[in-house]
C-alpha positions as a LaTeX table, in Angstrom:
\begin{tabular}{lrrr}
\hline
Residue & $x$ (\AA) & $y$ (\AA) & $z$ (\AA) \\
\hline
Unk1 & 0.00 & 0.00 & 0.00 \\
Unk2 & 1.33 & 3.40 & $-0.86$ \\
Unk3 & 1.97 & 5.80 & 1.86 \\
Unk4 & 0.28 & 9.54 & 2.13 \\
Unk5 & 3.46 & 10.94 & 0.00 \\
Unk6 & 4.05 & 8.91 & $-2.58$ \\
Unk7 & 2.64 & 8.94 & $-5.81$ \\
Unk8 & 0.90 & 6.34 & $-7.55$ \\
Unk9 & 1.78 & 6.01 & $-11.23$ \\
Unk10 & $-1.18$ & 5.13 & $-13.65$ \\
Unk11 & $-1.61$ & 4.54 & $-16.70$ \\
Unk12 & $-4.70$ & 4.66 & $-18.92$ \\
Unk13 & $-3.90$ & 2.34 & $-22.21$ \\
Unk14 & $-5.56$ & 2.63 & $-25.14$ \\
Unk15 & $-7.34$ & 6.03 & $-23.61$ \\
Unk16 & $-9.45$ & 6.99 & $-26.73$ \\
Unk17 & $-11.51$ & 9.88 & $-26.02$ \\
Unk18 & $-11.19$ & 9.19 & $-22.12$ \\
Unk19 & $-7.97$ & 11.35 & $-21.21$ \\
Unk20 & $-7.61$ & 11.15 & $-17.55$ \\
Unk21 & $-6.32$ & 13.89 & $-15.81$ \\
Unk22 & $-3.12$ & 12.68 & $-13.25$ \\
Unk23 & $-2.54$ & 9.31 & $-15.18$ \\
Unk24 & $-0.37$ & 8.50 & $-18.16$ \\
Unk25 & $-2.79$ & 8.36 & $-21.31$ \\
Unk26 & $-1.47$ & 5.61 & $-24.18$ \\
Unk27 & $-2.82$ & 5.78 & $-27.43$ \\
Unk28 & $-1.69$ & 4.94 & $-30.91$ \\
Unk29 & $-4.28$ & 7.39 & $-32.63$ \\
Unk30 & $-2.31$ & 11.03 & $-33.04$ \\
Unk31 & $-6.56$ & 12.46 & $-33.19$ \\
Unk32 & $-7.24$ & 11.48 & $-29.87$ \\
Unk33 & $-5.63$ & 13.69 & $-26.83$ \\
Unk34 & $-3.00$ & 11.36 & $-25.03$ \\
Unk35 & 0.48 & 11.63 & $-23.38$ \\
Unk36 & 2.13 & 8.90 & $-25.23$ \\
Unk37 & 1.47 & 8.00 & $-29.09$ \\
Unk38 & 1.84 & 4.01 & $-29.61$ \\
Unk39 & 1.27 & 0.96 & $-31.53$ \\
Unk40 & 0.65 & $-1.51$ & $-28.82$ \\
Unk41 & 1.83 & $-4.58$ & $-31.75$ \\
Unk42 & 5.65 & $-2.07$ & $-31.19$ \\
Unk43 & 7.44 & $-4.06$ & $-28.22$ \\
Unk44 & 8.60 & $-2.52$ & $-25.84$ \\
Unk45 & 6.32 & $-0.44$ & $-24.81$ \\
Unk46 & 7.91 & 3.55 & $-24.12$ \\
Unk47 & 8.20 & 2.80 & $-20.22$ \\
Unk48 & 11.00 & 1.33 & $-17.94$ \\
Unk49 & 10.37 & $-1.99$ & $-15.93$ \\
Unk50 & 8.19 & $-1.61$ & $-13.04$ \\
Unk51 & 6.80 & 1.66 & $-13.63$ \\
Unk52 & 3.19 & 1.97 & $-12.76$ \\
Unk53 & 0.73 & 0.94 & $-9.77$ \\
Unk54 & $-1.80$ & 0.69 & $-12.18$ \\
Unk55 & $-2.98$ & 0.06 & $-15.45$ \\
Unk56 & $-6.64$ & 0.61 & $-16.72$ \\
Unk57 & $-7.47$ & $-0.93$ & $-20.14$ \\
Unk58 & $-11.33$ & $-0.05$ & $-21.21$ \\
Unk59 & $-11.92$ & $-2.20$ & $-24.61$ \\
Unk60 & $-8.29$ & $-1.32$ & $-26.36$ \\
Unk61 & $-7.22$ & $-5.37$ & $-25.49$ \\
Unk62 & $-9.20$ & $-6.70$ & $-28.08$ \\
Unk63 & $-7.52$ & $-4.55$ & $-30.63$ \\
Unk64 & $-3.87$ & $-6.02$ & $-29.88$ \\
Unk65 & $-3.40$ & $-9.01$ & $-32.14$ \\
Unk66 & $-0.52$ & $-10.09$ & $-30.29$ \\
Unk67 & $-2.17$ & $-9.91$ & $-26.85$ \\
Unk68 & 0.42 & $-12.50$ & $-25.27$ \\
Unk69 & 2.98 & $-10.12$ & $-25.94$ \\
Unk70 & 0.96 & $-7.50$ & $-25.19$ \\
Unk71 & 0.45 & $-8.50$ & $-21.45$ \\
Unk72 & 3.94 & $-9.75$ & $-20.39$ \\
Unk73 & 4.72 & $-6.19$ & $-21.32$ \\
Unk74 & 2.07 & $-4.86$ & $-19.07$ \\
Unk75 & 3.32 & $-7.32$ & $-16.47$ \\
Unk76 & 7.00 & $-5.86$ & $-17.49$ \\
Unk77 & 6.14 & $-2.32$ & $-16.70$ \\
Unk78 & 4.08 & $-3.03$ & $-13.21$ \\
Unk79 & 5.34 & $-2.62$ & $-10.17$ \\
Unk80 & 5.00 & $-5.63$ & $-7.61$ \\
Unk81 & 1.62 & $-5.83$ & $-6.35$ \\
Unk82 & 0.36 & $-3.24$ & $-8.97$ \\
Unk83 & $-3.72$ & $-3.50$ & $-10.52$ \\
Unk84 & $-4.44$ & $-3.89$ & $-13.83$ \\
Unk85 & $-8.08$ & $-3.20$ & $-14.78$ \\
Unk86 & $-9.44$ & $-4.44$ & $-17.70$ \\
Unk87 & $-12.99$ & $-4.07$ & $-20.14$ \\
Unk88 & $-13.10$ & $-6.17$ & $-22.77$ \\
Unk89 & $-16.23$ & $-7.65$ & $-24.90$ \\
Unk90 & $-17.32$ & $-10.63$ & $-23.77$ \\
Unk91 & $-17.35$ & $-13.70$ & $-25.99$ \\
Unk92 & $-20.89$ & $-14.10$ & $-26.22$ \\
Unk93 & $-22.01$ & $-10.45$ & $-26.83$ \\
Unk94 & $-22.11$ & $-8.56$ & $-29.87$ \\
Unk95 & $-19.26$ & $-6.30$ & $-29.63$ \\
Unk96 & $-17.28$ & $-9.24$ & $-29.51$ \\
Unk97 & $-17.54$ & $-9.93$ & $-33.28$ \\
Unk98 & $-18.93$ & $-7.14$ & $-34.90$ \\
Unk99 & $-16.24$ & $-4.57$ & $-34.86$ \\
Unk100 & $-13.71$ & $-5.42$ & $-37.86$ \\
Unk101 & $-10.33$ & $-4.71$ & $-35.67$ \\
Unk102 & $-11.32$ & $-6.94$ & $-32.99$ \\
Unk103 & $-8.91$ & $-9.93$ & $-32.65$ \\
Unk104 & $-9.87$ & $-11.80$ & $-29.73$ \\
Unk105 & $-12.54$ & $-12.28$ & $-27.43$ \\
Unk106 & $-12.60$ & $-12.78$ & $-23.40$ \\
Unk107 & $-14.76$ & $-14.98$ & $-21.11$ \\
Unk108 & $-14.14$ & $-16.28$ & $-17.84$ \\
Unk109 & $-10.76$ & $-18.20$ & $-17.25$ \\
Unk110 & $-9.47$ & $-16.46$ & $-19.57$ \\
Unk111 & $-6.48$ & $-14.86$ & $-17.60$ \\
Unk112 & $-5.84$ & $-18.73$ & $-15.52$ \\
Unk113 & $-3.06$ & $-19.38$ & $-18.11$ \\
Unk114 & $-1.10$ & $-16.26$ & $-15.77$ \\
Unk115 & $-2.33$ & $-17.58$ & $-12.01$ \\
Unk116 & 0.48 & $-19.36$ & $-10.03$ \\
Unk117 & $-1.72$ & $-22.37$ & $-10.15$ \\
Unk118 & $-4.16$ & $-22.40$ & $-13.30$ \\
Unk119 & $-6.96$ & $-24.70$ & $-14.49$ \\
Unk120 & $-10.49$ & $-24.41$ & $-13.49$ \\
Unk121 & $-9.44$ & $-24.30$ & $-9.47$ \\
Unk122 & $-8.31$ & $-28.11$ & $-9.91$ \\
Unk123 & $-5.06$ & $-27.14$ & $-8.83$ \\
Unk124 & $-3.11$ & $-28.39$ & $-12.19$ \\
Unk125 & 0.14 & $-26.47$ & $-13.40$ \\
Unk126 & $-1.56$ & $-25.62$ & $-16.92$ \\
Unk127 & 0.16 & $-24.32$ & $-19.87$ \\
Unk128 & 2.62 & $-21.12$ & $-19.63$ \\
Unk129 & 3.11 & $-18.25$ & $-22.28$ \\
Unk130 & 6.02 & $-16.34$ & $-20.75$ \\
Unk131 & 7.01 & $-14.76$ & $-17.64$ \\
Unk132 & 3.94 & $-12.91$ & $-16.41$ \\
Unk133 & 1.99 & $-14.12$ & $-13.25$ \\
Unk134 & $-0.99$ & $-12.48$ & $-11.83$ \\
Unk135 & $-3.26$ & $-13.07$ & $-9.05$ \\
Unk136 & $-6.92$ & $-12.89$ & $-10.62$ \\
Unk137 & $-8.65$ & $-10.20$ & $-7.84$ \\
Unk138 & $-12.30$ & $-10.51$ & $-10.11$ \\
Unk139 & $-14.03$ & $-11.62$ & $-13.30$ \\
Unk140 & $-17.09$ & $-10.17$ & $-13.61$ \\
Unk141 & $-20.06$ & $-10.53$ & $-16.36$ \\
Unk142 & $-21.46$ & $-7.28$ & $-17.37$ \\
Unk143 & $-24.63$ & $-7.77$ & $-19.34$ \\
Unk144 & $-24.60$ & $-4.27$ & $-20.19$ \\
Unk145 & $-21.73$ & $-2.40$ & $-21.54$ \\
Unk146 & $-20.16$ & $-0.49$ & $-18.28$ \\
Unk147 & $-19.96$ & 2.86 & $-20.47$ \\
Unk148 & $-23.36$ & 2.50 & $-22.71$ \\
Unk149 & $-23.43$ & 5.32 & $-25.36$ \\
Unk150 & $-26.32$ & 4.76 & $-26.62$ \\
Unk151 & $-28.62$ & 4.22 & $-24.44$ \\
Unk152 & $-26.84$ & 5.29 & $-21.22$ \\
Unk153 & $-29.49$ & 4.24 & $-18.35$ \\
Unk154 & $-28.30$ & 0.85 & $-18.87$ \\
Unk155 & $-25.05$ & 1.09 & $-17.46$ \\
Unk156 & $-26.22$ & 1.69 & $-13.92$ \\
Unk157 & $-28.57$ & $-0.71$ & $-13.80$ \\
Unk158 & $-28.10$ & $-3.19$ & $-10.95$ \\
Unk159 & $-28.16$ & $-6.48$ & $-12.91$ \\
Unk160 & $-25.29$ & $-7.63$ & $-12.81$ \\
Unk161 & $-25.15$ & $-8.67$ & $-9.48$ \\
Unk162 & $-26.74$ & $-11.75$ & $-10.25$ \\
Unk163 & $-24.50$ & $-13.25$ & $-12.58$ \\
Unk164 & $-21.26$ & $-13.18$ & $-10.40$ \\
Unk165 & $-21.91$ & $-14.89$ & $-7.47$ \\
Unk166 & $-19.54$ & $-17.48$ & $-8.12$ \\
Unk167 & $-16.60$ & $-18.56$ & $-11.12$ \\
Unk168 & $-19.25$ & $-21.45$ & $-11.56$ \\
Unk169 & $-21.89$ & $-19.95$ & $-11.51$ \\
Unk170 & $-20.49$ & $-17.89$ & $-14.32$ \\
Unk171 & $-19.25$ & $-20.86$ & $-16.31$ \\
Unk172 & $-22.68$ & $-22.50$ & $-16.02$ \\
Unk173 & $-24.93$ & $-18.92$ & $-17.16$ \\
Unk174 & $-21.50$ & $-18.70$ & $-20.31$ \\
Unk175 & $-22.72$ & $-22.28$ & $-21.17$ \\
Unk176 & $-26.40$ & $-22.53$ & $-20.57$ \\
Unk177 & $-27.60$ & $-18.69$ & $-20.34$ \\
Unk178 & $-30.02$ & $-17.44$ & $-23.39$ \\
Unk179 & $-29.01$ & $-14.12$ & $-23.02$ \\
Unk180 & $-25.40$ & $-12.89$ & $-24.12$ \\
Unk181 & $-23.51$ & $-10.39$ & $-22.15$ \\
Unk182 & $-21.57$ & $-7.55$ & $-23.15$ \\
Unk183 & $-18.80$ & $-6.96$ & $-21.14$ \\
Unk184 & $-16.48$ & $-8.82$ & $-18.88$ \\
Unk185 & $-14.48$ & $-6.76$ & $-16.43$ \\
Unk186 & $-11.11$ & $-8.31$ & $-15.07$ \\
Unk187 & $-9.02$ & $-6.94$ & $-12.10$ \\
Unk188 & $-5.55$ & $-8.40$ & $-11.81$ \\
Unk189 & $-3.13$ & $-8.21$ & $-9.59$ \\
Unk190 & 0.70 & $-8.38$ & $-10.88$ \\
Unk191 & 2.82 & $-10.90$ & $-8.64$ \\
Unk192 & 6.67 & $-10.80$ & $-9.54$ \\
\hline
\end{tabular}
């Protein structure tokens, strides 16, 4: 935890049209306001190991073709302990498929090839793609987009509540549920 006088170091990848104010904003379009101009597929990334505290990714990780790459770099420029926060579209929604530069889609268990122990909480040693380890802090379904444009009201409804009570849970309403969702939101926390 950071004391009172030290300053925490974030960094907003991918911002878009969301420049944050106090955090490092990434983005490889020159028309959008950010910091730091950057094709995430360009490794390394423009920052020294262990840099930030946090990272906040809001639907820019589906755009990375490389995204193994992509996230032992993120792991690279973390700081022990650091958060990385991340919005993606979820496999079974919409925006997963319908936007031409999307390369990849997200569900839960997605992220247990980076746990110390992955699998689906059997406890095996699964399959490894580099360096980077993370604790997984929350997966969480979002049936509506967590930044609706269109039809902003849905955002703040309360609904998703009852689709994470549990990782199976989850896996059972990916399998079985009619509905699609979204979003999935994923909080990780780097271990080195």
């Amino acid at each position: 935890m950071k004391k009172l006088n030290e300053t925490v170091k974030k960094l907003n990848l991918g911002c878009g049209e969301d420049y944050r104010v106090g955090w490092v904003n990434l983005d490889f379009n020159k028309e959008v306001k950010a910091d730091v101009y950057h094709n995430l597929e360009k490794f390394p990334y423009p920052f020294k190991d262990d840099e930030f505290d946090l990272i906040y990714i809001d639907n820019a990780l589906e755009h990375v073709q490389n995204v193994l790459k992509c996230i032992e770099e993120l792991w690279r420029i973390s700081k022990k302990g650091a958060e990385i926060i991340i919005y993606v579209p979820h496999f079974t929604g919409i925006y997963a498929t319908k936007h031409l530069a999307h390369y990849h889609q997200f569900g839960i268990g997605t992220f247990d090839i980076y746990k110390k122990i992955s699998g689906l909480d059997k406890g095996f040693n699964g399959e490894r793609y580099g360096k980077a380890r993370f604790e997984i802090i929350e997966q969480k379904l979002l049936y509506f987009h967590h930044n609706s444009v269109e039809i902003s009201l849905l955002s703040k409804l309360p609904i998703n509540r009852m689709f994470n009570f549990s990782r199976k849970w989850q896996l059972i309403l990916e399998k079985f549920f009619p509905l699609k969702f979204d979003e999935i939101r994923y909080k990780l926390k780097v271990l080195k």
